[in-house]
N, C-alpha and C positions, 0 to 999 in steps of 0.2 A: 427413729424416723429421720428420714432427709425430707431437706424443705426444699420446692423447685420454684422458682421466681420467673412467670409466666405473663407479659404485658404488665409487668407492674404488679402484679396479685402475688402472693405464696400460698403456696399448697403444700399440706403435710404427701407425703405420699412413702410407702413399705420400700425399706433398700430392696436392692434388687429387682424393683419393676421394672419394666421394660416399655420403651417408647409405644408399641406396638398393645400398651395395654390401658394406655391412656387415651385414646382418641374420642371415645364419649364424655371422660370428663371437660378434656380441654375442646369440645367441642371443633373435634377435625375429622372428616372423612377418611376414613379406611384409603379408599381409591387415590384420593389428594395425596396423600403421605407419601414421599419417598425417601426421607432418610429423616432425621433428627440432629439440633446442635445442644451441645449439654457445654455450659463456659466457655461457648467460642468454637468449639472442637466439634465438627463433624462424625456422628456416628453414625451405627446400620441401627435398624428400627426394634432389633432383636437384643441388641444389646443391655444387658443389666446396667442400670444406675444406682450407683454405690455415695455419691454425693451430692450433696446441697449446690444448688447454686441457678445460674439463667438456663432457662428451658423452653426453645421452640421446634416447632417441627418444619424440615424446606418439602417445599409444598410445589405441587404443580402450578406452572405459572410462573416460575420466579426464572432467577440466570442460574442459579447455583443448581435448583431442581432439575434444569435441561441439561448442565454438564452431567450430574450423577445418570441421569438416564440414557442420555447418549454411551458415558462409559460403559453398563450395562448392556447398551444395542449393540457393542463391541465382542463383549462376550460373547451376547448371542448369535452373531455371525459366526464368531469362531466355532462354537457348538455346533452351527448351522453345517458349514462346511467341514468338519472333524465328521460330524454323521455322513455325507457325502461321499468327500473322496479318502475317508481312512486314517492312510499314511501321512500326515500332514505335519509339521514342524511351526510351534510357534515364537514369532519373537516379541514384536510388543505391540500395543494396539493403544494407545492415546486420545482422548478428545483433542480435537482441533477446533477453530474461532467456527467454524459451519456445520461441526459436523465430528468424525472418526474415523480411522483408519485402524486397518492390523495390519501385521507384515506376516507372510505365510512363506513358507520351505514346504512345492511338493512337485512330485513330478507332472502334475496336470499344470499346462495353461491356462490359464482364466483369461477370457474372452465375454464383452458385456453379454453373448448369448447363456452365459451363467448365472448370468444376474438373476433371472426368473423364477431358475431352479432352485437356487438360495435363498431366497427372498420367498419363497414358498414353505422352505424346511421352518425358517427363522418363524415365521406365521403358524406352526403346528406348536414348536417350541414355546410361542406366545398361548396358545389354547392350552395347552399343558398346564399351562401357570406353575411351571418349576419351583420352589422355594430355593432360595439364593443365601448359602450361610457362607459365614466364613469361620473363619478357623483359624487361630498360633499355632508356630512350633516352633524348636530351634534350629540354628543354621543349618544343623546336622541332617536333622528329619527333612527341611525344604530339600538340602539336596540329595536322598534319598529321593522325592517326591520327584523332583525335576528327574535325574534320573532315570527314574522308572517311564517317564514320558521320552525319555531321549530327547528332551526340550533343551539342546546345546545352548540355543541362544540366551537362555534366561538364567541357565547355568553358568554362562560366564559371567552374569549382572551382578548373580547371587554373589562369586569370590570376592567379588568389590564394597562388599558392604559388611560393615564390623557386625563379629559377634553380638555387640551389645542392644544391635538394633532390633524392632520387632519384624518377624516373619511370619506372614500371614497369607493365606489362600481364600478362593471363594469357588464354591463348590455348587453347580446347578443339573443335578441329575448323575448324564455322563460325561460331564466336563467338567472338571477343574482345572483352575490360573491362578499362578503366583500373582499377587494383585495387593495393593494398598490399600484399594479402595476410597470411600462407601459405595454400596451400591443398591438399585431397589432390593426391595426383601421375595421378591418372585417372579416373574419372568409376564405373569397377565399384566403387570403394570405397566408393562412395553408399549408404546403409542405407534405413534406414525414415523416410519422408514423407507429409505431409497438407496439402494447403491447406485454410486454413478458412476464410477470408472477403477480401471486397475494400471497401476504405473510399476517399471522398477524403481526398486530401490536397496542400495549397497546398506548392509550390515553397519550400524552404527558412522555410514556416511563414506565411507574408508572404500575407496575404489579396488581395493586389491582382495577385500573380502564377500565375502558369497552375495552374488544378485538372488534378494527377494521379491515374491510377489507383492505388491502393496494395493491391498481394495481400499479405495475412498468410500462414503458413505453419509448418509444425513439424516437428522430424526429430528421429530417437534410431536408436541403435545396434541395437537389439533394438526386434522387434513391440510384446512385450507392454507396454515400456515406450511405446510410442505409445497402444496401446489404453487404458493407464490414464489418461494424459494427456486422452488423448481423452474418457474414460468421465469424470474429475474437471471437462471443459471443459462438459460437457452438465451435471454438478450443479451448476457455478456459475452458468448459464444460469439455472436451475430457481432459486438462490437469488438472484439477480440483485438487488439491494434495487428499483433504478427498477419492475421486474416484480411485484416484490413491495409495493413501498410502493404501485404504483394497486389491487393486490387486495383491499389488509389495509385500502385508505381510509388511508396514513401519510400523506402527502404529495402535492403536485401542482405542476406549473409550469406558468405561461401568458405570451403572448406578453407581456401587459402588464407582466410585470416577467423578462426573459430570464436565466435564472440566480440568480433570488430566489426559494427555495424558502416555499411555501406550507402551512403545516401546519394537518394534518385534526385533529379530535378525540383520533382514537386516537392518531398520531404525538406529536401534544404531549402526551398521556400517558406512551409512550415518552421522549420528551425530558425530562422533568421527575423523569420514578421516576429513569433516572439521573443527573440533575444532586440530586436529594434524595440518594442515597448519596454522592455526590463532598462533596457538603456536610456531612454526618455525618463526614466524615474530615476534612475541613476544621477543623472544630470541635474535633476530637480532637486536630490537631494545631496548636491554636494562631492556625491564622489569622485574620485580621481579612477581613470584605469591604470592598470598594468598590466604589463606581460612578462612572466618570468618563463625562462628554460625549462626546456620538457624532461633533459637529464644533467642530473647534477654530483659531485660527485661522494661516491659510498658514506665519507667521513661526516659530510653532511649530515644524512639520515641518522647515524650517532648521534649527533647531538641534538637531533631535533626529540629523539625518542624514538621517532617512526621504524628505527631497526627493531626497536624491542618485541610492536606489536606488529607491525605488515612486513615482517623481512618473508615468511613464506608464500605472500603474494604480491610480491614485487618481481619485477624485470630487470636482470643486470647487462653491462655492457663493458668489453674493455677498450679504454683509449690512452694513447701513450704509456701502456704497461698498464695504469691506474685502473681501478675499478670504479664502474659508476652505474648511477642505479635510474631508471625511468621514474619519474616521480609517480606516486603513490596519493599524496596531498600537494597541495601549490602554497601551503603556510609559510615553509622555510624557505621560500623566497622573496613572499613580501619581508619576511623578515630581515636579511639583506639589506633590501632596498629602506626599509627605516633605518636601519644601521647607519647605512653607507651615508644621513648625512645628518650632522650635530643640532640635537635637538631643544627646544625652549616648553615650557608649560605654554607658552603662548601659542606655538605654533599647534598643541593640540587642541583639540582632538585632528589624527591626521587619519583619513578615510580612505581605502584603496581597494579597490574594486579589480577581479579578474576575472574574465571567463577561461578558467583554466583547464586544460585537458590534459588527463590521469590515467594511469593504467594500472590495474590489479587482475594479477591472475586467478581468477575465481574456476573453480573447479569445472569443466563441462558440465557435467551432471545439474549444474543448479543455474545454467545459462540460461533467460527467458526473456526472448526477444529484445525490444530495447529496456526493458525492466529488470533486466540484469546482464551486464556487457562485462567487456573485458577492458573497454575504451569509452569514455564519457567525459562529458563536460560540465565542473559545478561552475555555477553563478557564483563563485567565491567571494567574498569582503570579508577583509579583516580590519579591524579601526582600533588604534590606538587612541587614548585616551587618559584622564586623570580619572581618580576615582570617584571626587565631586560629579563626573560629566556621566558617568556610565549611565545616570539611573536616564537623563534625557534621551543618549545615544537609545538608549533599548527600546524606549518609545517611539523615538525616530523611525527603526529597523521595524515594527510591531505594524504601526503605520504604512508602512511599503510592504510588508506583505498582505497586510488587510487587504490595499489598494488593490494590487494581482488578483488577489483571491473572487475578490469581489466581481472583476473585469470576467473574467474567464467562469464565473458562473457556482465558483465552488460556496460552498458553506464551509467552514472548518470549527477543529476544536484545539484545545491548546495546554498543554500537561508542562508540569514543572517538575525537572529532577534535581533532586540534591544531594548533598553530599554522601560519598559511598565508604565504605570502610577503610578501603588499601585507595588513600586521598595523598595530594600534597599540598604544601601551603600552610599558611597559620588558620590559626580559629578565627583572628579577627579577622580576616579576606577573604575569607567561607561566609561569615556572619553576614560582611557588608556588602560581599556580591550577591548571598542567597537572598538576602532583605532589597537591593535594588531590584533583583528580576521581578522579585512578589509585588514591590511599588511600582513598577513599572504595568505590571499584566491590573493590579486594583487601579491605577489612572487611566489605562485605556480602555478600563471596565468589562474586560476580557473576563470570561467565565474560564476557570482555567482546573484542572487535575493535577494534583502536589504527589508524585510519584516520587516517595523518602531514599535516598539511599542508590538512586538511578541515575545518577548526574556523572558525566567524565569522571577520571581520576585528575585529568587536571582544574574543573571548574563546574559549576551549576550550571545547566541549558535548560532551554525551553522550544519544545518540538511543536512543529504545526501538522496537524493532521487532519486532510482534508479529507470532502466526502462528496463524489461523484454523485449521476443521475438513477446511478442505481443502489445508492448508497453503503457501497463499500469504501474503507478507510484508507486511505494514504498518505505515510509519513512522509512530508515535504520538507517543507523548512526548518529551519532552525539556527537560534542563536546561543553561542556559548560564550562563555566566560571560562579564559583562561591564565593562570597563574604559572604553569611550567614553562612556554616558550621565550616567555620577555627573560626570565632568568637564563637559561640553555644557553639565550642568544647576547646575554648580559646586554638588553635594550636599555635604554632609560635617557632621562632627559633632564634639565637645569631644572630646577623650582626656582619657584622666590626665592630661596635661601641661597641660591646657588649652587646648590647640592644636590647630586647624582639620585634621582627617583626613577624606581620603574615604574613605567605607565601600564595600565593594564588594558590587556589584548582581547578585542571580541572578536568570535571567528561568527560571520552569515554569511549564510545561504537563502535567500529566497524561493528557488524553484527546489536546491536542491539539485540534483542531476536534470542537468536541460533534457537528455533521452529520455528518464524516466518520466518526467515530466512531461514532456510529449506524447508520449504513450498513455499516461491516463488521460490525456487529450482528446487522442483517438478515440480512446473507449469512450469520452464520455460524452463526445458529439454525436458519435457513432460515425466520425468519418464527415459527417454533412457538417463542415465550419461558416460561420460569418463570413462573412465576404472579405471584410479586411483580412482575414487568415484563410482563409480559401487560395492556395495552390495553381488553380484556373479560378479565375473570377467572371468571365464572362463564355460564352462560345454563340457563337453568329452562325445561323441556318440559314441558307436559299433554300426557299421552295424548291426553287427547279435552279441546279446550277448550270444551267445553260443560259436561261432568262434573267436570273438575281444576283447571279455571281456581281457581276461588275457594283451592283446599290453596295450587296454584303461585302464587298471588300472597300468599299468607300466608308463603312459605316466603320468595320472592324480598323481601320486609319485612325481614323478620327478617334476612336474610343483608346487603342494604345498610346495615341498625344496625348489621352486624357492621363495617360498613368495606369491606367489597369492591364490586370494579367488577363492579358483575353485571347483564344483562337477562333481563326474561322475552319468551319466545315468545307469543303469544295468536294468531296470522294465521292458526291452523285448516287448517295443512297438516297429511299425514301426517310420521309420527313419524319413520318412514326418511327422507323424505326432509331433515328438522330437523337430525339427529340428524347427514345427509351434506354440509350448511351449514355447524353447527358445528366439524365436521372440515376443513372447506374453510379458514375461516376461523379456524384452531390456537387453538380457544377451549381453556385449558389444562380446563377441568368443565363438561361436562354434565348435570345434573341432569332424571331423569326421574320424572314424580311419573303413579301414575296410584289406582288404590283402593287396593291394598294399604299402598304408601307411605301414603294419608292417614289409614288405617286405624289405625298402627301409629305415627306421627308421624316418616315416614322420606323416605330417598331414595334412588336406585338412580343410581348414580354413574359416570359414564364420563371416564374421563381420555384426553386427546390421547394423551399419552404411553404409557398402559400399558393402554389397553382398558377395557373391562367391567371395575368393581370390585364389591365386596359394598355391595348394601344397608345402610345407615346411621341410626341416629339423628340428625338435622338438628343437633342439639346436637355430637355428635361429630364429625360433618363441620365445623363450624367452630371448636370448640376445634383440628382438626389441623391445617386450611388456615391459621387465624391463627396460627399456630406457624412455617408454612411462611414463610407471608410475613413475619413478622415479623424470623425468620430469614436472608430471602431463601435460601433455598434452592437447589439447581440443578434437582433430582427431583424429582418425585410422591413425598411420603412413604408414599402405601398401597401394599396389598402387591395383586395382582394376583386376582382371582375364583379363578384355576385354581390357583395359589399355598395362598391359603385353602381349596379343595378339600383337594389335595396335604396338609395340615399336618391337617386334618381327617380324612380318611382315617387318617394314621400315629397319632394319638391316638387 
């Protein structure tokens, strides 16, 4: 007998039963079930159990139960399409955070008017209710098996992998895939699916090897959770930044510089309102700026390390014979400048702030608007410090980015990695860095995720990951703790004792890549920003620019003395259609003047955000706006036309 330890309970149960034969005792639906864990270990539901030990079933519903089925929904496309168009070539097909992909080799293009016709096979395939086995064998026979499919790509995966490993297949009707697995136990158990697009994609990433088809794809348990999915994929479309930075005029790229973003007027508006707040916190907390060199020379990057890992996406350059490299990171040269002047315990902690701009050569292929350049700029800080100070400094840093995060609307969450295998440093400087980040993230009552093993090779970080309006996740921030550069750079500073100590180095970043950073901006405004970061902040309509010209350019006067980014209209369109510009282009106020307003020293005021407001005294509209922005605000602070009816009426 084996015993199986089921929510606390043991059950006797016969060796070799199978998941798949227990589901009335352990009281689990047939349909629920899609794979089983026996000690931790994921299995198929078909599978003999030969041992004692913890026994539960993953169940629809859960995160683990959606990977296994989506992998499955993977197959079944490929099945889907292998029935279709024949001759087809596979390479590999993965679950992804939304969804799954395959990579196919054929000679049809796939085009989304395919989509239909696939997603109809895969729906027959699903009524079939195929039984799903898998299967061992050895190297030998897999590559026989591959082989005989002329499945090159999985044939090369295969030589990479020791004899000693296991080889295994899963087999549903007339297709079979070399596969790890688990997966469901038949094909009826397949829920709700979508394809949504097909990209290239290079063999194993490698530009020089064969372009494959790659379909995207997405599954869930229940409809409605497709349709939101789906319904959330069309709004992120609609905020797309690339979509939105050619509308709004932020930005632009050209062949002449391929992943060197180009900024418009309005973008580098954007760019600078928020580098102007990040610096106002700066200030507040103490830091110093700097500006170190864009290129420094080669021997540098040796000693900083940065040769070993970014030498093939860096940029070289030769001066006076010498070779020199475009910097990569902006560390090794705060470094430098602590060097360059003799240091006391007193004088730390020493705080240095840069916004420094980098360049790495990132592949075309994986260029994606300002979310991945070839030229960006981090909010850098590196701070020196004693080891007593680090645990404050990190609350300090924790503190300024809560504040950001907060201002700009985001929610975030916040993971701690630690120490990895191939580390450097002693135990004790791993122990008492890893223990200040943890004291640090429990006093700022940070709910946090301890990711073992994930941390630099030269120190512990803690990543901030935030989360948009439509909540997908974005790695932002982040603070490290570093032990290899103070040594590299042989830093250090007087103790009490008089004696030569290295200070220990934190590298932050608050936004992270200012670009990147702006870009989920974009997306997550959708383009329409607060006024204080709003690009145009105002735009002034005449009725009739023959009649109101002369009020609206007195008005738009006065409002640029006030400070704001405002234009007038004068082009002698109608008002509708001004009015439907304005709106196009999320100008946070439009101002319409026509006689009454100049009669009366007014304006008739439309906000992006809240419609039609009350007519104004010009005076009062900028005492509130200046309030707004001064504030930075998130809202319109007026109250709505129909609002101020409503409150007039009940008085």
């Amino acid at each position: 007998m084996i015993q199986l330890k089921v929510d606390g309970e043991v059950f006797d149960c016969e060796p070799g039963v199978k998941p798949s034969d227990l589901y009335e005792k352990f009281g689990v639906k047939e349909e629920e079930a899609l794979a089983a864990k026996m000690n931790g270990k994921t299995i198929d539901l078909y599978i003999p159990l030969q041992e004692s030990g913890d026994f539960s079933y993953v169940q629809v519903g859960s995160q683990e139960g959606l990977e296994i089925m989506r992998h499955s929904m993977a197959h079944l496309m490929a099945q889907a399409i292998l029935r279709i168009y024949k001759n087809v070539e596979f390479a590999i097909g993965p679950v992804i955070e939304n969804g799954f992909y395959y990579d196919f080799d054929l000679e049809h293009t796939f085009t989304p008017e395919d989509f239909d016709k696939i997603e109809a096979e895969m729906q027959r395939i699903i009524k079939e209710n195929i039984p799903i086995r898998r299967f061992e064998c050895s190297k030998e026979k897999s590559r026989e098996i591959l082989e005989k499919q002329r499945a090159r790509f999985k044939q090369e995966l295969l030589e990479e992998i020791d004899e000693k490993e296991t080889f295994s297949f899963y087999e549903q009707g007339d297709f079979t895939d070399w596969c790890r697995g688990p997966h469901v136990d038949r094909t009826g158990k397949l829920k709700e699916f979508k394809l949504l697009n097909v990209a290239g994609a290079y063999w194993r990433g490698d530009e020089k090897r064969n372009m494959l088809q790659r379909v995207y794809a997405t599954g869930f348990f229940e409809k409605t959770s497709l349709e939101e999915y789906l319904f959330q994929r069309e709004e992120a479309k609609k905020r797309d930044h690339r979509k939105l930075g050619k509308d709004l005029d932020f930005f632009s790229f050209h062949e002449e510089g391929p992943g060197f973003p180009f900024w418009h007027p309005n973008g580098t508006v954007l760019y600078k309102e928020v580098r102007r707040y990040v610096d106002e916190i700066l200030i507040d907390h103490d830091y110093q700026e700097i500006m170190t060199p864009m290129i420094l020379n080669e021997t540098l990057w040796h000693q900083s390390g940065h040769w070993d890992h970014y030498r093939d996406n860096m940029y070289f350059v030769d001066i006076d014979e010498q070779n020199f490299a475009v910097k990569p990171m902006n560390c090794p040269g705060c470094c430098l400048i602590y060097k360059n002047t003799p240091r006391s315990f007193r004088d730390l902690p020493a705080k240095y702030a840069e916004w420094g701009q980098v360049h790495r050569h990132e592949k075309r292929g994986v260029l994606s608007g300002l979310q991945r350049v070839r030229c960006f700029t981090q909010d850098d800080a590196h701070v020196f410090c004693l080891m007593e100070q680090m645990e404050e400094q990190l609350i300090d840093m924790m503190n300024m980015i809560d504040t950001i995060y907060r201002k700009f609307g985001f929610d975030y969450k916040t993971e701690l990695s630690t120490r990895p295998k191939n580390s450097i440093g002693s135990d004790e400087v791993w122990e008492a860095s890893e223990k200040s980040l943890e004291n640090a993230l429990i006093k700022k009552g940070a709910e946090y995720k301890i990711n073992p093993g994930d941390g630099a090779f030269y120190g512990p970080k803690i990543d901030f990951h935030i989360k948009d309006c439509l909540g997908r996740s974005w790695q932002c921030g982040t603070i490290q703790v570093d032990m290899s550069m103070p040594e590299r750079f042989d830093l250090s500073y007087a103790g009490q004792d008089n004696q030569k100590h290295r200070p220990i180095m934190i590298h932050r970043a608050l936004l992270g890549s200012l670009e990147r950073f702006v870009s989920i901006m974009i997306e997550h405004f959708g383009g329409a920003f607060p006024t204080w970061l709003a690009p145009e902040q105002i735009r002034v309509l005449p009725i009739s620019s023959k009649k109101h010209l002369d009020y609206a350019s007195e008005v738009t006067k006065k409002l640029k003395k006030a400070g704001f980014r405002v234009s007038l209209n004068s082009r002698g369109q109608k008002l509708g259609y001004e009015i439907r510009e304005g709106e196009v282009k999320k100008i946070p106020y439009l101002l319409i003047v026509g006689n009454r307003e100049k009669e009366n020293g007014e304006v008739s005021v439309r906000s992006y955000h809240k419609g039609d407001l009350k007519s104004m005294p010009i005076d009062h509209f900028i005492e509130t706006v200046s309030q707004e922005i001064s504030e930075r605000k998130m809202e319109c602070p007026f109250v709505k036309k129909e609002e101020v009816k409503k409150e007039e009426a009940a008085s």
